[in-house]
N, C-alpha and C positions, 0 to 999 in steps of 0.2 A: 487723311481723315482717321488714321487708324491710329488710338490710342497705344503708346509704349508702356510697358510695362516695367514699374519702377521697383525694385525694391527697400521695404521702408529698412531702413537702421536696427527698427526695434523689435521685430521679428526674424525667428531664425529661419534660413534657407533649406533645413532639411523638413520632409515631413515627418506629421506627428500621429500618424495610422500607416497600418501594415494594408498594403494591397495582395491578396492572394494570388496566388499562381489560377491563372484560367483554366479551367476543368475542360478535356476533352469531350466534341457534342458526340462523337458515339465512343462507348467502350464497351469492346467486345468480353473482358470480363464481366460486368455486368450478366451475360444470358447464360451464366451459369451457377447465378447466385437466387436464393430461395423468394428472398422481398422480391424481385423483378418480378416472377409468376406470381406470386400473391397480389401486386399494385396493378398488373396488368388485369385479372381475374377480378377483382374489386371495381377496376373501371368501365369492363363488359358489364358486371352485373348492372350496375348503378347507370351507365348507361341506356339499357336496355331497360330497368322499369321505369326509366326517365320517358323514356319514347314509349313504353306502352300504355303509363296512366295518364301520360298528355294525349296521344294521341285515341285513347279510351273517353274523355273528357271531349274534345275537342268531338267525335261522332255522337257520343251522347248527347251534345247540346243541337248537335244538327237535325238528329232524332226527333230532338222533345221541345221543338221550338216554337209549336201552337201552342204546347201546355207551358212555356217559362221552363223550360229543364236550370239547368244548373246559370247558362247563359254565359257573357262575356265575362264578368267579372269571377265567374267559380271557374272559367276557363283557366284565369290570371292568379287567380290562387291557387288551382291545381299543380300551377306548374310554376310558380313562387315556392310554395310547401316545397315539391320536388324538390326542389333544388336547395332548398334550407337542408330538409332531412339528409338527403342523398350526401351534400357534401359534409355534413357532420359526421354521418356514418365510415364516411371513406377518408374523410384528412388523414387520420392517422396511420392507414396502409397505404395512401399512395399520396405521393404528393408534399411529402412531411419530410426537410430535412432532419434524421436525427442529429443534433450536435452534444457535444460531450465538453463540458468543463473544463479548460484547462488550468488546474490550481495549484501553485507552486505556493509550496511548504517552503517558510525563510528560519533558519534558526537562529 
């Protein structure tokens, strides 16, 4: 049942993109380089007012639920907003590969 794989004539047999070399998951250079504490300190921050205006939001409405407080839906946009604002603010410190153009000049 297992289909062979045929090669056509009129395509060539080498690839036509570069596979990169796999990056190692930990590098201990890495924890001595300045961006690591900066992305790491960007993601405590942004973390932490992530869980305090949610979880600010989320007792306020448990508070004010005779009077309509904010309710389910200001809950859901509390913490939609968060998460808009928060990763805007922080993509470009953490989380953001820098890549660099590589352009060769032909004369």
């Amino acid at each position: 049942m297992v289909k062979e794989a045929v090669q056509d004539p009129g395509f060539p047999a080498v690839k036509d993109y570069y596979d990169p070399a796999p990056s190692p998951l930990v590098d201990l250079a890495e924890l001595g380089r300045w961006s690591f504490y900066r992305a790491v300190t960007a993601e405590f921050v942004a973390t932490l007012l992530f869980l305090y205006i949610g979880t600010a939001t989320v007792i306020g409405a448990s508070r004010n639920a005779a009077c309509s407080g904010v309710g389910l839906l200001g809950i859901a946009w509390a913490f939609g907003g968060m998460i808009f604002v928060l990763v805007y603010c922080t993509a470009g410190i953490s989380g953001m590969e820098k890549r660099t153009n590589k352009q060769t000049t032909e004369s």
